[in-house]
Structure formats: structure tokens, C-alpha cells
SERO-4910 file (N, C-alpha, C, O; in steps of 0.05 Angstrom, whole numbers):
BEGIN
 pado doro    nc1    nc2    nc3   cac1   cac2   cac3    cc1    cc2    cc3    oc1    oc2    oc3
  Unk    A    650   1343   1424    625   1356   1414    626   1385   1421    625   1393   1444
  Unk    A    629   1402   1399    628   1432   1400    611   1435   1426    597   1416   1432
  Unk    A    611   1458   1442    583   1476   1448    567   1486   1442    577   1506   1431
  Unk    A    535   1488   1439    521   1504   1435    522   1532   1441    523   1541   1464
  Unk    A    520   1548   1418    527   1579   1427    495   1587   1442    477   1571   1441
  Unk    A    490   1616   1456    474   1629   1468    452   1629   1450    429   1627   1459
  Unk    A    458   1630   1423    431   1639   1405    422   1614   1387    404   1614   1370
  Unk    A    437   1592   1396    423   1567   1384    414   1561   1418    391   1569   1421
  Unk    A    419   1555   1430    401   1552   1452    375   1566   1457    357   1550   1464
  Unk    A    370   1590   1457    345   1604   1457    332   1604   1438    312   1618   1438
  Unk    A    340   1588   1412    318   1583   1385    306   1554   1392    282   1549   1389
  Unk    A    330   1531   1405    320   1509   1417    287   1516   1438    264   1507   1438
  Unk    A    301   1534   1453    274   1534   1480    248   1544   1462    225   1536   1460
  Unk    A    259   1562   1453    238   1577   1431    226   1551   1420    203   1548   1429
  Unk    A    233   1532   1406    219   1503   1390    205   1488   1411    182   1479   1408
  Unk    A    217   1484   1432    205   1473   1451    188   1483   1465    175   1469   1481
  Unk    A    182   1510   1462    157   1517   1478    130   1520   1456    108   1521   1466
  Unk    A    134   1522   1425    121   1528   1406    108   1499   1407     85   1497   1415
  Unk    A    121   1481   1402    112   1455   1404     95   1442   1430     77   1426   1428
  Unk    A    104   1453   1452     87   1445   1471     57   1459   1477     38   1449   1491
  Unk    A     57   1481   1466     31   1492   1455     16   1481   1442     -8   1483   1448
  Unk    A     22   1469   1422     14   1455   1400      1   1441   1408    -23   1442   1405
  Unk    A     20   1417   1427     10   1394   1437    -23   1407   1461    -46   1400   1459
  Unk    A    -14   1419   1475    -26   1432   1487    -64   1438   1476    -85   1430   1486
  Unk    A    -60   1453   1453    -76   1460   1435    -91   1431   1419   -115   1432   1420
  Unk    A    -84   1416   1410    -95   1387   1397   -104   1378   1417   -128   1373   1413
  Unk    A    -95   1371   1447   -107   1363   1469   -133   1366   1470   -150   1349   1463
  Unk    A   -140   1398   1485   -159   1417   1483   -185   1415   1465   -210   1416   1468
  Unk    A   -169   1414   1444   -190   1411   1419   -211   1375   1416   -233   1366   1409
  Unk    A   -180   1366   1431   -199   1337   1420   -216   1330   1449   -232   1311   1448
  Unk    A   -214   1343   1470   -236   1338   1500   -259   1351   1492   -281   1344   1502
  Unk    A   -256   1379   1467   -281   1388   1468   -298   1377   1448   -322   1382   1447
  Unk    A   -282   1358   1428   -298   1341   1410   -309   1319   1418   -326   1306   1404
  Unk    A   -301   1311   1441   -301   1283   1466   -332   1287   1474   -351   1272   1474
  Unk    A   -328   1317   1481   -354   1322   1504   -373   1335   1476   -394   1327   1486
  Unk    A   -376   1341   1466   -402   1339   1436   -414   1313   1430   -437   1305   1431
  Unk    A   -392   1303   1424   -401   1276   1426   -418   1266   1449   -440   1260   1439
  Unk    A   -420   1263   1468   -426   1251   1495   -452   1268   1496   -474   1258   1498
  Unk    A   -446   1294   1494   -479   1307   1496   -502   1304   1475   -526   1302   1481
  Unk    A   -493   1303   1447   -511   1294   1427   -523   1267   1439   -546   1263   1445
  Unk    A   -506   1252   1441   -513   1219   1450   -535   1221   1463   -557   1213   1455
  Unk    A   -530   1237   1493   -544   1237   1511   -574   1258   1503   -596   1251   1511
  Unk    A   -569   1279   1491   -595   1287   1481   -611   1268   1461   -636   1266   1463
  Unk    A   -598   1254   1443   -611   1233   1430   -625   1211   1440   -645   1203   1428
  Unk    A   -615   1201   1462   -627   1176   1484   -655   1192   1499   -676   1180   1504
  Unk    A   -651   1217   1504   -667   1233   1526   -698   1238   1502   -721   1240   1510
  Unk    A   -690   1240   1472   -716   1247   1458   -716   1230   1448   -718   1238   1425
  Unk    A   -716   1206   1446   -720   1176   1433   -729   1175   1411   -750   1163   1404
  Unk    A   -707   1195   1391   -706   1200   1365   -687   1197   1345   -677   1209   1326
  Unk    A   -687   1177   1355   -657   1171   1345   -655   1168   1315   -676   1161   1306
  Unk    A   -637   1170   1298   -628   1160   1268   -650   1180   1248   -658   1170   1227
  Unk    A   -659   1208   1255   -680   1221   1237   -677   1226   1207   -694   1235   1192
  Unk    A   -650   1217   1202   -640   1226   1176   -643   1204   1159   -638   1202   1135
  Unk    A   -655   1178   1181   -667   1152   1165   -649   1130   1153   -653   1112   1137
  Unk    A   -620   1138   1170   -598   1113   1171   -604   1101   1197   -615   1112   1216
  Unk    A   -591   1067   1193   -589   1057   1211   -575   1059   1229   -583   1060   1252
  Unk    A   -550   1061   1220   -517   1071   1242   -511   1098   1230   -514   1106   1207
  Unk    A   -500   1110   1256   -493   1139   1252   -461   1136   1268   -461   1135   1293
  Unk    A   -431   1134   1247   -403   1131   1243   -407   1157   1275   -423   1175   1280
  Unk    A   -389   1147   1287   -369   1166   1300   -363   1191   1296   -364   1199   1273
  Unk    A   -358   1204   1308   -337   1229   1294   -307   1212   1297   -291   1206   1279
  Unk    A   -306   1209   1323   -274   1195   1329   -256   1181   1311   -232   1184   1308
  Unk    A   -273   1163   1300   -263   1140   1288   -278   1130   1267   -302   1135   1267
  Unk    A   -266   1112   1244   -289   1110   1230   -298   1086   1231   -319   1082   1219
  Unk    A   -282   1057   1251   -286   1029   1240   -311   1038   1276   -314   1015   1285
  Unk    A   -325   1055   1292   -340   1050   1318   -373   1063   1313   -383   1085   1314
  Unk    A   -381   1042   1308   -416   1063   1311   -428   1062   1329   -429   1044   1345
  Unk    A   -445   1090   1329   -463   1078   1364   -484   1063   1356   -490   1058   1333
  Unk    A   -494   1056   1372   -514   1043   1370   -539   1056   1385   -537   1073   1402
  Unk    A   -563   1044   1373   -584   1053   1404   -600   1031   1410   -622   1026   1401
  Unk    A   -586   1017   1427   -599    992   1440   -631    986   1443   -642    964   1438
  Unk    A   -647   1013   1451   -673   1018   1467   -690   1019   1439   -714   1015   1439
  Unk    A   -677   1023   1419   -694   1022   1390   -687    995   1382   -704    989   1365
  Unk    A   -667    973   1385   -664    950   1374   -685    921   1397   -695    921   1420
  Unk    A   -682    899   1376   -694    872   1383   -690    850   1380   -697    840   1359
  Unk    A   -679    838   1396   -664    811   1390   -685    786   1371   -707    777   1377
  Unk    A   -671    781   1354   -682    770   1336   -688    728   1336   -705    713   1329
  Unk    A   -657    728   1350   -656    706   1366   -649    688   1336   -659    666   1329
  Unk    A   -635    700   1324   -624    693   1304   -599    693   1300   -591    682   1279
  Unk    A   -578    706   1321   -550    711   1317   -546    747   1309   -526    761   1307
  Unk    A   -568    752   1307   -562    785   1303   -590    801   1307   -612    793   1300
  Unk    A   -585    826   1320   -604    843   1325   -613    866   1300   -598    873   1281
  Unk    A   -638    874   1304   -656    883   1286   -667    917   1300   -678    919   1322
  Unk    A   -661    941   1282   -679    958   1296   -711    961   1290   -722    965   1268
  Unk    A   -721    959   1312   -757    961   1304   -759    987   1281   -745   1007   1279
  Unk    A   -778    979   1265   -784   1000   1248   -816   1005   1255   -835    989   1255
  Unk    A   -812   1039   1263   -837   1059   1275   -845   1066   1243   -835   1075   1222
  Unk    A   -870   1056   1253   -888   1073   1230   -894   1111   1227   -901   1121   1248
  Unk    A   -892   1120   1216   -895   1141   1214   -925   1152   1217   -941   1138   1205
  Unk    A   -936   1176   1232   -961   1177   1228   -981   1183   1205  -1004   1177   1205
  Unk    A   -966   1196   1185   -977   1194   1159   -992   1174   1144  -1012   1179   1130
  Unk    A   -976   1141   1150   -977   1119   1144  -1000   1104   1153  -1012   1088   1139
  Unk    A  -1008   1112   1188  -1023   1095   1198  -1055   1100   1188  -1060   1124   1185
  Unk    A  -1075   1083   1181  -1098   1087   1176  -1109   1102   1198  -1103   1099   1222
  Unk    A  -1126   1120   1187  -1145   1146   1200  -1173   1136   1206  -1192   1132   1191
  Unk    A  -1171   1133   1236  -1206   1124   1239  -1218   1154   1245  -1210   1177   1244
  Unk    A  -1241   1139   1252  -1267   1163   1259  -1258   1163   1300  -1266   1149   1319
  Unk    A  -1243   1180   1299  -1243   1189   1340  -1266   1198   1343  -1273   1218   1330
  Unk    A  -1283   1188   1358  -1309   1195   1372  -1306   1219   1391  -1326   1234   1395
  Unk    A  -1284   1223   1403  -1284   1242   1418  -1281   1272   1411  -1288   1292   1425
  Unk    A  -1269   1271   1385  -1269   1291   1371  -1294   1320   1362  -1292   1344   1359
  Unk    A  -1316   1298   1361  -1338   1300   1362  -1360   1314   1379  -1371   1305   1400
  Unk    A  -1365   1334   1369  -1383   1348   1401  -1406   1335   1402  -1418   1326   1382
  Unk    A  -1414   1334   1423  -1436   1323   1442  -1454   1340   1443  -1452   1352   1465
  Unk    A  -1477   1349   1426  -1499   1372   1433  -1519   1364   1442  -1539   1369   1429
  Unk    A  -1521   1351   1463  -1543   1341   1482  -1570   1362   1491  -1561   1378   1508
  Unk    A  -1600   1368   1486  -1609   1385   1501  -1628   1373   1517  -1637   1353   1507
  Unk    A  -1636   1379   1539  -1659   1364   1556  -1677   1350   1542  -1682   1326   1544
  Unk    A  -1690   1369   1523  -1709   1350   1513  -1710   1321   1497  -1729   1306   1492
  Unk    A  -1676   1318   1489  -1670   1302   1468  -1677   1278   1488  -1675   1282   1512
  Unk    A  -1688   1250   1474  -1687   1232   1490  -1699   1206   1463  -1706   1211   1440
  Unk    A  -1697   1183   1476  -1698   1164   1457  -1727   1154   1438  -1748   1148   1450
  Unk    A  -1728   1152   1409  -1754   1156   1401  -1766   1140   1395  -1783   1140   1377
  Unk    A  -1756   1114   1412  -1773   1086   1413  -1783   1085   1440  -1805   1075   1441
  Unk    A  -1771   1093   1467  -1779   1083   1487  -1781   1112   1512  -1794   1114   1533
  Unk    A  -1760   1132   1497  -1768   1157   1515  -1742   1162   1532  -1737   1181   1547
  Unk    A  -1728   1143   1527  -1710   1140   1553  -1695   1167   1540  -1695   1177   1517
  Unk    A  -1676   1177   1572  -1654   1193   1560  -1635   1187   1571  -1627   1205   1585
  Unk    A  -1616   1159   1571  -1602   1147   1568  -1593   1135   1549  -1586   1112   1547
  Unk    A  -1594   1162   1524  -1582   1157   1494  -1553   1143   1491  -1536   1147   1507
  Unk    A  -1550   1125   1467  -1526   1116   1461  -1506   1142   1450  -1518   1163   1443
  Unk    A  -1476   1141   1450  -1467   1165   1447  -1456   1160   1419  -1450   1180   1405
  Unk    A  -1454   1139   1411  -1436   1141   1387  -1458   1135   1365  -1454   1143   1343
  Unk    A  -1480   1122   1371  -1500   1130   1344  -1513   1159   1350  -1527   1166   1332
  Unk    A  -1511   1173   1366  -1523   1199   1365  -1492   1213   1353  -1501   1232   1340
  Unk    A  -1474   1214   1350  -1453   1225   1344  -1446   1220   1314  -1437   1238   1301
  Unk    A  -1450   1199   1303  -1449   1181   1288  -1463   1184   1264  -1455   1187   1241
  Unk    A  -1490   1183   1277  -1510   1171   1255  -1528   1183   1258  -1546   1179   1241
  Unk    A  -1535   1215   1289  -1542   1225   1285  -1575   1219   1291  -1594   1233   1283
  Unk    A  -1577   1192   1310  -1596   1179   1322  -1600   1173   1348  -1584   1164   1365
  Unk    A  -1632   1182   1351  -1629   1187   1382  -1645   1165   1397  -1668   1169   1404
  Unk    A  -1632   1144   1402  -1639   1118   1407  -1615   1106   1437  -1590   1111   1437
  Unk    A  -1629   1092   1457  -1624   1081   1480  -1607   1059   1457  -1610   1055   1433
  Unk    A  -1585   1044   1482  -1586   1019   1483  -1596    994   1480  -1593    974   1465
  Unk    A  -1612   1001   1505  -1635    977   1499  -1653    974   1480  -1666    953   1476
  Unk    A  -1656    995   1467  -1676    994   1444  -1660    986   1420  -1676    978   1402
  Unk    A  -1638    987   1414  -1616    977   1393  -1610    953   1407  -1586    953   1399
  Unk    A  -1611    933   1420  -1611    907   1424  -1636    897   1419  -1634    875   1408
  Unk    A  -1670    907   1425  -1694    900   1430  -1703    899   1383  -1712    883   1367
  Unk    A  -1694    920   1385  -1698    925   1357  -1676    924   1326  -1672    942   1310
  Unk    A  -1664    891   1327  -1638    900   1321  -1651    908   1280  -1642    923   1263
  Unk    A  -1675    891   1281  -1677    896   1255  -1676    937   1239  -1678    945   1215
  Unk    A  -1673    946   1253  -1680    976   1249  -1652    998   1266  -1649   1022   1266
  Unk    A  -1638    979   1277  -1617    991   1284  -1582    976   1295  -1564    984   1309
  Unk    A  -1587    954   1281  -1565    941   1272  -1550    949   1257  -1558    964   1239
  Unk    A  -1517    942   1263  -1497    956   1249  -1494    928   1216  -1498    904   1217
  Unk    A  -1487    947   1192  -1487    924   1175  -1453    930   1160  -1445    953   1154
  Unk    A  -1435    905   1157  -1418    914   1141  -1424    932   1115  -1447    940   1110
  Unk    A  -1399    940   1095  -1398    942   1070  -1411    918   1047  -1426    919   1028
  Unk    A  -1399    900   1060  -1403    878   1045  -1434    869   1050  -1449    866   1030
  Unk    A  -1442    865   1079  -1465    860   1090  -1486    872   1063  -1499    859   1047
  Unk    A  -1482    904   1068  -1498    914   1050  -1497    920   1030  -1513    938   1024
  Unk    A  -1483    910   1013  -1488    906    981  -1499    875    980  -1508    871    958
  Unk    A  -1501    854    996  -1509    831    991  -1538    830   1003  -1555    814    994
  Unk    A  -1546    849   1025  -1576    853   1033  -1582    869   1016  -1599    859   1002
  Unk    A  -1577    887   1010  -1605    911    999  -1589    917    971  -1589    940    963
  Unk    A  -1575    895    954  -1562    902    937  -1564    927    922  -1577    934    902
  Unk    A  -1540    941    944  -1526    970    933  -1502    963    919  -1490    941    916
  Unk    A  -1495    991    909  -1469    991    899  -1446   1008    914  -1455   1022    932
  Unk    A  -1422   1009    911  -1397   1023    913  -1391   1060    909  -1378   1077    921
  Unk    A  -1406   1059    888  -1406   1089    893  -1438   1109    902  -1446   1132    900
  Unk    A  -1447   1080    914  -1475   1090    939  -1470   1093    956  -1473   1114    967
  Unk    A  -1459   1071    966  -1442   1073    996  -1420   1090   1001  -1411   1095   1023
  Unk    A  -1410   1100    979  -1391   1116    994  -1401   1151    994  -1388   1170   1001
  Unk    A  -1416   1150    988  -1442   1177    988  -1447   1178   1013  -1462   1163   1025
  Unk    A  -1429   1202   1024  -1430   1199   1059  -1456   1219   1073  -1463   1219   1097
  Unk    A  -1473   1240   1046  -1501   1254   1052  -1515   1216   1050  -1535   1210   1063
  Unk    A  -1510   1208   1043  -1537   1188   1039  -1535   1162   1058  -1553   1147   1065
  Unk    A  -1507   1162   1065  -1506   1146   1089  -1478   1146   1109  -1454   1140   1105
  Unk    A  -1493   1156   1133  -1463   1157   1154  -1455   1137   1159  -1471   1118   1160
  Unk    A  -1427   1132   1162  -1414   1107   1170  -1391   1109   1198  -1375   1125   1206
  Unk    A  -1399   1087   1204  -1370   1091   1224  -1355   1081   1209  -1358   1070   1187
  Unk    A  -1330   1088   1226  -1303   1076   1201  -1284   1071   1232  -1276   1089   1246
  Unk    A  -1279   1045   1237  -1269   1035   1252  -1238   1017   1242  -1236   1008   1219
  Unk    A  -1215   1013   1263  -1195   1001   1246  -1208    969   1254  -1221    958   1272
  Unk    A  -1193    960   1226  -1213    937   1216  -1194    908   1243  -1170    906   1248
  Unk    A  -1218    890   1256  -1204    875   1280  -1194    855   1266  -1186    837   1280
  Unk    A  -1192    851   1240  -1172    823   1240  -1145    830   1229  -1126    814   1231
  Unk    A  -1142    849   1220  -1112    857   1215  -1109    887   1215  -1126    899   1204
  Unk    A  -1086    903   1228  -1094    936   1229  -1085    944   1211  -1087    968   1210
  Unk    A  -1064    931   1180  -1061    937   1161  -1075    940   1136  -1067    952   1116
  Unk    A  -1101    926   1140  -1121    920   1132  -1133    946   1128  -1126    965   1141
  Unk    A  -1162    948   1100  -1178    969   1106  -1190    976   1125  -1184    960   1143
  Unk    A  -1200    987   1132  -1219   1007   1158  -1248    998   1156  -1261   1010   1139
  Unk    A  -1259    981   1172  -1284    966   1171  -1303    994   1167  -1300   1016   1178
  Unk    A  -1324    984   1148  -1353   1013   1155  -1369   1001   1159  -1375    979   1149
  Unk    A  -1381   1015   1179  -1408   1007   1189  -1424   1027   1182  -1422   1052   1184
  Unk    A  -1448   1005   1170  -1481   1023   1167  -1497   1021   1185  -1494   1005   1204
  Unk    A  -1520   1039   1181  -1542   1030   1203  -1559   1017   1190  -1572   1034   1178
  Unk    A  -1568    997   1185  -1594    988   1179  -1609    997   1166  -1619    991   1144
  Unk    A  -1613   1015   1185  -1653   1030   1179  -1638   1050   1154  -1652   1053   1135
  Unk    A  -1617   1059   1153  -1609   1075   1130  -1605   1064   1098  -1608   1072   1074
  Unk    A  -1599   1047   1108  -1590   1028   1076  -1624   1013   1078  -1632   1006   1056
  Unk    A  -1639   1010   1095  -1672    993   1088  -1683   1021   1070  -1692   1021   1047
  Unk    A  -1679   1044   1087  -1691   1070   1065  -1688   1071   1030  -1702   1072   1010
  Unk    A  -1660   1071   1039  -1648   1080   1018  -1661   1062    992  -1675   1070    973
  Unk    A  -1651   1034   1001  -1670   1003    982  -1697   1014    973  -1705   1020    951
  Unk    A  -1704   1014    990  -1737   1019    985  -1748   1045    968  -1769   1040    957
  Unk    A  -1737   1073    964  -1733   1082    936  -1726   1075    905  -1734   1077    882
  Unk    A  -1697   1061    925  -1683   1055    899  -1701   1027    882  -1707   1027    858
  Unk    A  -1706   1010    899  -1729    994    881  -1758    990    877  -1772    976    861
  Unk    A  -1764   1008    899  -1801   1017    896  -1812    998    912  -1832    984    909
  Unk    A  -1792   1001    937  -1813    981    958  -1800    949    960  -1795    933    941
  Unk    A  -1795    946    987  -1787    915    992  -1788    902    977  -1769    888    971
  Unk    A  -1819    898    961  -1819    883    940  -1814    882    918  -1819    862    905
  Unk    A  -1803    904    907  -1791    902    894  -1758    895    885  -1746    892    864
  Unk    A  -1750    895    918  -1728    884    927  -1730    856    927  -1710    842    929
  Unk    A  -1749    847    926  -1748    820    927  -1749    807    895  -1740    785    890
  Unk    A  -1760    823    876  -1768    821    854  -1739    818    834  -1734    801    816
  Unk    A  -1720    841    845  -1691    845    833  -1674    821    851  -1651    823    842
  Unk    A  -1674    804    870  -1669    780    887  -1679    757    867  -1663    744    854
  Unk    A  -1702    754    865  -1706    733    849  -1699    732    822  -1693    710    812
  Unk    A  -1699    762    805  -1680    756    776  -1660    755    781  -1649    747    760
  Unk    A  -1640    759    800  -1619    760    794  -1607    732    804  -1585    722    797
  Unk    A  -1626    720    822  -1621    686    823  -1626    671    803  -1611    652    797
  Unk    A  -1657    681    787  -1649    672    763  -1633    658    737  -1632    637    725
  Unk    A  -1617    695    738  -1598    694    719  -1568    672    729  -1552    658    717
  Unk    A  -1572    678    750  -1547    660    757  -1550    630    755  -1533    613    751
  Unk    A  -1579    625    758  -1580    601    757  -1579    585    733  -1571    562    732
  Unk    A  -1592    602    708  -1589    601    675  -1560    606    672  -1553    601    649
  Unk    A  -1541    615    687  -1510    621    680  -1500    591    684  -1486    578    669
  Unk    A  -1510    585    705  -1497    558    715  -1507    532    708  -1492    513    710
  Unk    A  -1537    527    698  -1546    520    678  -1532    512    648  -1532    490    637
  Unk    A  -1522    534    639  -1508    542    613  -1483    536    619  -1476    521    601
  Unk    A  -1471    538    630  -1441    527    644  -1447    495    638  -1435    483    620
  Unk    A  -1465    487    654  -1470    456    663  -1469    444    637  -1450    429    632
  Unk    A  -1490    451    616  -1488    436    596  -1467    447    573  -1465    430    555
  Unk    A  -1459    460    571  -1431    468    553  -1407    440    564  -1398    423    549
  Unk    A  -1403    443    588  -1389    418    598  -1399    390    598  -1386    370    602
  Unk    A  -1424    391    594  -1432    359    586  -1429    358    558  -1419    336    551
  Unk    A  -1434    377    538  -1430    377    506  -1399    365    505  -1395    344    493
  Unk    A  -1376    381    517  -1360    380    518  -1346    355    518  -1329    347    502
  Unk    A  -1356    339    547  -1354    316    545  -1370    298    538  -1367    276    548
  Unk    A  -1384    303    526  -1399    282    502  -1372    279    480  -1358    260    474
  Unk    A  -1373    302    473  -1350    304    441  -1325    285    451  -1316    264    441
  Unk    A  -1317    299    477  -1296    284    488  -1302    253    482  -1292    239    464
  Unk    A  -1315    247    495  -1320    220    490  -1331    202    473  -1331    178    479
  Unk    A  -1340    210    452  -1342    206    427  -1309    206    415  -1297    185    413
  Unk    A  -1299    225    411  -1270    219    403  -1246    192    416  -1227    181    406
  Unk    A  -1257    191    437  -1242    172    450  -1249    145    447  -1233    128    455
  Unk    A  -1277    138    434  -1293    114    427  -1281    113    392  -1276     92    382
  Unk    A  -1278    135    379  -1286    131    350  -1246    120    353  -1239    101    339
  Unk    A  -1221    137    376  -1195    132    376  -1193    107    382  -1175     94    371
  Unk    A  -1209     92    401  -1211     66    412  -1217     46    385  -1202     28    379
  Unk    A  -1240     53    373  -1248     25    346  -1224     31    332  -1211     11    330
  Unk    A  -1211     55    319  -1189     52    302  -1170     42    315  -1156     31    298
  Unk    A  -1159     38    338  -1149     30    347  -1146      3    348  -1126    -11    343
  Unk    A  -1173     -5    358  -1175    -38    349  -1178    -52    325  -1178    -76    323
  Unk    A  -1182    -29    299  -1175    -44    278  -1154    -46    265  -1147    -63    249
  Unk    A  -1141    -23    275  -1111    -17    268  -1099    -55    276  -1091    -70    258
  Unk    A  -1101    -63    304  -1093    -88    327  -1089   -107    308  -1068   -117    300
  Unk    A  -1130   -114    297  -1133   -139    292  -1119   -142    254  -1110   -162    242
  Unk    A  -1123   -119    247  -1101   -117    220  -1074   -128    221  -1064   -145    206
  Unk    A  -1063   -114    242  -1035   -121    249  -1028   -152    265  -1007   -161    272
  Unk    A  -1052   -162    266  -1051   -184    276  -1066   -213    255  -1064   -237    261
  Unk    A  -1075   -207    240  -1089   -230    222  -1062   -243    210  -1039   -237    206
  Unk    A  -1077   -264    207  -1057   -286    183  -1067   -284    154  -1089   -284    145
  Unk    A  -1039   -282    141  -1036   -277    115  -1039   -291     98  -1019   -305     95
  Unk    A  -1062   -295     76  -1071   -310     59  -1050   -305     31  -1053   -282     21
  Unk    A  -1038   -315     23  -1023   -302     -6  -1031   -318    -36  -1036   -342    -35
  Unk    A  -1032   -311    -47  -1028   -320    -77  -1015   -313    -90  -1002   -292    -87
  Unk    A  -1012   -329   -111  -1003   -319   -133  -1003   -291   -147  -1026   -282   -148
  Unk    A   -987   -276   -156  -1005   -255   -174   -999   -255   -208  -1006   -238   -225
  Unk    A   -980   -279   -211   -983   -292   -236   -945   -265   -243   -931   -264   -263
  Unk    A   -944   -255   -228   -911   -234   -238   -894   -248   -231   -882   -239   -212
  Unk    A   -884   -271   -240   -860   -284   -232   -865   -295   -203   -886   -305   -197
  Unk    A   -846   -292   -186   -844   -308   -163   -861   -292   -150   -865   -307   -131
  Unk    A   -879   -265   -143   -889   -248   -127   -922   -256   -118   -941   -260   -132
  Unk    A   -921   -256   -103   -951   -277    -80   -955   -245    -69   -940   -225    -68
  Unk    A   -982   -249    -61   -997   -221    -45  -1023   -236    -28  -1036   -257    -30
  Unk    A  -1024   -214    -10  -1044   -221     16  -1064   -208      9  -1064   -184      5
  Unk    A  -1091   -228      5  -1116   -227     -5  -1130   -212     19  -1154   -208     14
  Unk    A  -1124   -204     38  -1137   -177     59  -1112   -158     67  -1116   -154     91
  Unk    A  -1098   -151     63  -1082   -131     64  -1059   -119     44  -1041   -103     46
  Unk    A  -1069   -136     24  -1044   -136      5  -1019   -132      6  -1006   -117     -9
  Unk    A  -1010   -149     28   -974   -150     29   -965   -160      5   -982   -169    -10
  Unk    A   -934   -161     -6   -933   -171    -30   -900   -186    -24   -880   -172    -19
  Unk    A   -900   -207    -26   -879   -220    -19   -866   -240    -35   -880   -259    -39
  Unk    A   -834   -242    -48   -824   -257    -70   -817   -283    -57   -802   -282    -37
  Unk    A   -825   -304    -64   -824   -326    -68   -806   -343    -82   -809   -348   -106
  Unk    A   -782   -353    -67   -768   -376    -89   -762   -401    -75   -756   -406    -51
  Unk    A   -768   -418   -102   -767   -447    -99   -743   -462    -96   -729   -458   -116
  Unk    A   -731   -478    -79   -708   -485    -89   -714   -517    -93   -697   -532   -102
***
């Protein structure tokens, strides 16, 4: 094997040191892509905000078959595979009435105007704008009882676009307790929706007056209902009597014995109640 001359040897070291730079350099590069990684992670876990771009898995940089995960957002399903909770957004969630929001303009003199007390309730003075104790809203519920939506279109039969006339009646608007996906319960006061009635029909009694026609009418609805379905099955049953006799005469037709005669045409005999007609030979 020849020798290497002086100037192929110092192009060798020359390759060998270019290259170990190299290597050098890819190293370097990939610890500082190591540690990005590791600090995003860790700022991500620290603001428990994870996935904002609204994927579930967020790929690696490293690799592409490794995802992270974020455990503290997932829930075992107890199914063989885990689930990440899904956060409602605040946009989404129904908007009650915060009471606290609400300033409190209390002045000495204010005090309650059934009994005097000034141990006012805070959320019908906030509310509804009424300056009434406790105990006097338990003592007096007819005049300061809370009434649903529903409550009050079936007592003081209002309508939908009365009630939602918020000069004509304040409401609380509470999230509704049997489901929080549900509408937002409103509450009236009583004495507001008894007012209101009592214009709108000229006095209790006349509330009572629009109560009794309108039981009335329902009852002439249901009345009218009643006998449309007895007509109904009258007819019905009349068809099923008139299907029944044809029926049985159809039976006893198909069942009589056959009288025949002669009819004088050669060998041909016929049935004196149904007129079958049947040839006849003698042997």
C-alpha cells in the first residue's frame, strides 16, 4: 500500500475536523430543541391551558408517532380509554342576575312599610326595589310571594311579551335548580303582576269574569270534542252492524239447499232461490 503524501494527509485532518463540527453543531441544536420543548410543557401545566388552538393532542416536535398528553385535563372513563373533560367556555354559560353587583343605597330613614322594621330584606330591595322585612314576606305571602313565569300567566292570565316588559315588572333571573342547562328561572313578585291584572281587566273581578269564560270555552271545546267522537262512533258502528247482516246473508246464501227444476232447455235444471244452473244427464 502506497503512502500517503503530506498534502493528502492534511486534507484528511482538514475532513475530520469539518465533520466533527458538524456533529458538534446538530448536537447543540438538538439540546436546545430538547429544552423548548420541556419549558413550553412546563409553562403549559403551570397555566392550565392547555390545547387553546382547540385540538385534542398536540404531535411532538421530536417525533411524529409521541404526543403529550395532559393528564390533569383528562378522566377515566372506566371504559378502556380516557376522555378529556370539556370546559365550557364563558360565553356559553347562562348569565344570572349577581346580586352583588348591585349597589346597596340604604338611608336611615329607609325601613320596612308593613311593620317599620329596618331589618330590610336585601335582594327584594335590590331587586324589586321593595322595602319590606323578612318577616313580613313570610307573614304576608299573598302580597309578596315570589311567582314563577309560568305561575303567572296561569294566575293573573298574562302574556309573554308582558312579562318580559322589564319597566312593568322586575324579575329575578336565577339559574334554573333542576338542570343548569336549562332556562334561567324568573321570578315575580306578586303584588306586581296582582297590579298589573287589575288594570289590565278592571278589577279582580273582572279577572274572575275572563277565568270563568275562558273555562267555559274549554269546556264547549271539550264538549264538542266529546260528541264529534260519539258521532263518530255511532257511524262506526252502524257500519259494522249493516258489514255484520251482509255478512250473514252473504253465510246463509252460501249455505241453503238447492231446490232445482227444470227450465224446459234440454237437460239444464236451475235453483229456484239463487239461480244456479246445472246440466243434468240421465243414464
Amino acid at each position: 500500500m502506497p503512502e500517503l503524501t503530506a498534502e493528502q494527509l492534511a486534507r484528511i485532518e482538514a475532513n475530520r475536523k469539518q465533520a466533527k463540527e458538524r456533529l458538534q453543531a446538530a448536537e447543540a441544536s438538538s439540546s436546545s430543541a430538547v429544552a423548548g420543548v420541556d419549558k413550553g410543557a412546563a409553562t403549559q401545566g403551570a397555566s392550565g391551558n392547555s390545547n387553546e388552538t382547540g385540538g385534542r393532542l398536540r404531535a411532538s416536535k421530536m417525533t411524529r408517532g409521541y404526543y403529550e398528553y395532559n393528564l390533569s385535563t383528562m378522566r377515566d372513563t372506566k371504559a378502556g380509554f380516557i376522555e378529556e373533560d370539556k370546559v365550557e367556555s364563558p360565553e356559553k354559560k347562562r348569565r344570572v342576575l349577581d346580586l352583588d353587583t348591585i349597589a346597596l343605597e340604604l338611608s336611615a330613614q329607609d325601613s320596612c312599610v308593613e311593620c317599620g322594621s329596618i331589618d330590610l330584606d336585601v335582594t327584594y330591595f335590590k331587586v324589586f326595589r321593595t322595602q319590606v322585612c323578612k318577616a313580613c314576606i313570610e307573614k304576608i305571602p299573598d302580597k309578596y310571594s315570589l311567582l314563577t313565569k309560568t305561575e303567572a300567566k296561569e294566575d293573573y292570565l298574562l302574556t309573554d311579551g308582558e312579562l318580559r316588559d322589564r319597566d312593568l315588572f322586575p324579575v329575578w333571573e336565577k339559574a334554573n335548580p333542576h338542570k343548569s342547562t336549562w332556562n334561567n328561572m324568573l321570578l315575580y313578585l306578586r303584588r306586581d303582576l296582582e297590579r298589573f291584572a287589575i288594570k289590565k281587566w278592571n278589577g279582580l273581578d273582572g279577572l274572575d269574569k275572563e277565568f270563568d269564560r275562558r273555562d267555559e270555552d274549554k269546556r264547549a271545546r271539550k264538549e264538542k270534542k266529546y260528541r264529534r267522537s260519539v258521532a263518530d262512533l255511532r257511524r262506526r258502528t252502524r257500519a259494522d252492524e249493516w258489514e255484520k247482516q251482509r255478512r250473514e246473508r252473504l253465510r246463509l246464501e252460501n249455505e241453503h239447499e238447492h231446490e232445482f227444476e227444470a227450465t224446459g232447455d234440454g237437460d239444464e235444471q236451475k235453483c229456484t232461490s239463487c239461480g244456479l244452473v246445472i246440466e243434468v244427464e240421465e243414464f
